[in-house]
KEKE-3310 file (N, C-alpha, C; in steps of 0.2 Angstrom, whole numbers, plus 5000, padded with zeros to 4 digits):
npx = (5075:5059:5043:5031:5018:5018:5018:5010:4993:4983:4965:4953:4942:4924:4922:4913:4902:4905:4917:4925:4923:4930:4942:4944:4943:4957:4964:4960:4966:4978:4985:4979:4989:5000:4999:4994:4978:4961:4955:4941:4940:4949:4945:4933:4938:4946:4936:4929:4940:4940:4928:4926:4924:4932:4952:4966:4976:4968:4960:4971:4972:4960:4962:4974:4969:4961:4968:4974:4964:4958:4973:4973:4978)
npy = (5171:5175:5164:5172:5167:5162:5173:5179:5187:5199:5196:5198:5210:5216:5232:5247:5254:5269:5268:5262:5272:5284:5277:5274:5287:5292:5283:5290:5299:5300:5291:5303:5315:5309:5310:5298:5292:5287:5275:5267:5255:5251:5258:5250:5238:5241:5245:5229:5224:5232:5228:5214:5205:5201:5194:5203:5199:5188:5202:5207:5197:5197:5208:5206:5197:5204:5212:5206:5199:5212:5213:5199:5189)
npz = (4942:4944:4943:4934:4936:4949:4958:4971:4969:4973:4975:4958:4957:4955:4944:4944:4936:4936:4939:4928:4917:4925:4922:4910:4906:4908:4904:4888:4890:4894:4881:4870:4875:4873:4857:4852:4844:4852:4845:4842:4843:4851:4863:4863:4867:4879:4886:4888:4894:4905:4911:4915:4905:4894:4896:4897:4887:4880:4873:4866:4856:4851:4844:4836:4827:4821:4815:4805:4798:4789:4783:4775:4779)
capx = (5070:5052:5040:5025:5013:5019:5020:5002:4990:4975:4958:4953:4936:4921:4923:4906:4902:4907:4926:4925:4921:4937:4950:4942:4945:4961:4967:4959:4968:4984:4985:4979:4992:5006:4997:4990:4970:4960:4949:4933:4941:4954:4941:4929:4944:4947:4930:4931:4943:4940:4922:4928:4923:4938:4957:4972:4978:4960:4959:4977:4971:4956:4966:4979:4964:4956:4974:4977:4960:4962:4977:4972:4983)
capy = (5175:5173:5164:5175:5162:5161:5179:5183:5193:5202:5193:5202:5214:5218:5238:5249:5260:5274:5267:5261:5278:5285:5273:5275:5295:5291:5280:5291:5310:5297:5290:5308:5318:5305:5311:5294:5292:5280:5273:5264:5248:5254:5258:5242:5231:5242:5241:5223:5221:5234:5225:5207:5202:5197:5197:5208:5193:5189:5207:5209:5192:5199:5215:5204:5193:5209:5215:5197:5199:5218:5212:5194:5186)
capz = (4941:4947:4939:4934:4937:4955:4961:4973:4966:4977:4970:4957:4959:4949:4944:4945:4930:4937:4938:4923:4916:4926:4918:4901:4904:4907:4895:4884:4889:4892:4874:4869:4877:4870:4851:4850:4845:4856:4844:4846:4842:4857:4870:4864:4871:4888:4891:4890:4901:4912:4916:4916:4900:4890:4898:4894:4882:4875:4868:4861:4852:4845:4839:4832:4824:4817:4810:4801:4792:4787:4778:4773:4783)
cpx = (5063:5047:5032:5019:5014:5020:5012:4999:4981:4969:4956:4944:4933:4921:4916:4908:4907:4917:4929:4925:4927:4943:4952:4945:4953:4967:4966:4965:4976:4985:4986:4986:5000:5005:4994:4980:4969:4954:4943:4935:4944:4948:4935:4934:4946:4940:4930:4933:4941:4934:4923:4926:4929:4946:4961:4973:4973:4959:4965:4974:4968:4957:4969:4974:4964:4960:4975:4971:4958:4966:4978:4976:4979)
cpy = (5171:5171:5167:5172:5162:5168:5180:5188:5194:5198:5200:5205:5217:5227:5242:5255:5266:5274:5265:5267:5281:5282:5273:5282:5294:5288:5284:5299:5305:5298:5300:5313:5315:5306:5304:5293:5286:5278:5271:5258:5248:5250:5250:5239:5235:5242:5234:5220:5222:5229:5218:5203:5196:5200:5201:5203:5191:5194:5208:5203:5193:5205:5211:5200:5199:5211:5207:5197:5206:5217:5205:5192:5178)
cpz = (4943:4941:4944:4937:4945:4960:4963:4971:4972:4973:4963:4960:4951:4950:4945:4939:4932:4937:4933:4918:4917:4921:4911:4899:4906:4903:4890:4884:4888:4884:4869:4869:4874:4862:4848:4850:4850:4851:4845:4847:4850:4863:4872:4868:4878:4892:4893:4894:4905:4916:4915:4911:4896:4897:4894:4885:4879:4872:4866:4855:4847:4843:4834:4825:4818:4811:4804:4793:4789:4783:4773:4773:4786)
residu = (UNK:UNK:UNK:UNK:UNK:UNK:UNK:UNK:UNK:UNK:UNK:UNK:UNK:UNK:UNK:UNK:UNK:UNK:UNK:UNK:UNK:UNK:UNK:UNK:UNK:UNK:UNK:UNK:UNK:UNK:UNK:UNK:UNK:UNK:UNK:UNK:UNK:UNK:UNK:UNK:UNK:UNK:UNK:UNK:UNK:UNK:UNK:UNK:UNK:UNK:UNK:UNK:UNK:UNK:UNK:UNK:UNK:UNK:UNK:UNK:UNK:UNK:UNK:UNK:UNK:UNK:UNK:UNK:UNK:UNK:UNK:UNK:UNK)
# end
């Protein structure tokens, strides 16, 4: 099997509001459509990503964080 780390990836690209907007409305009719909400917590973290703030795995981390202290974990 391939290691991930080693499979080419295009550079990435900074997004422009307007596409960032798109992706947002789609993730949100997605989710919707599936009967799940998109919170605010949700959309704060695809913002994030989408505009090069934090990574994929830096926002699960700070979900995971937030669930941990929620429960007093």
């Amino acid at each position: 099997m391939t290691n991930p780390d080693e499979i080419p990836r295009k550079p990435t690209r900074i997004l422009t509001t307007g596409e960032i907007e798109r992706e947002i409305a789609g993730i949100r009719a997605g989710l919707e459509m599936g009967g799940v909400p998109f919170t605010a917590e949700a959309e704060t973290a695809a913002r994030s990503v989408l505009s090069g703030n934090l990574t994929g795995d830096e926002a699960i981390e700070v979900a995971h964080a937030a669930i941990r202290r929620r429960h007093g974990l």
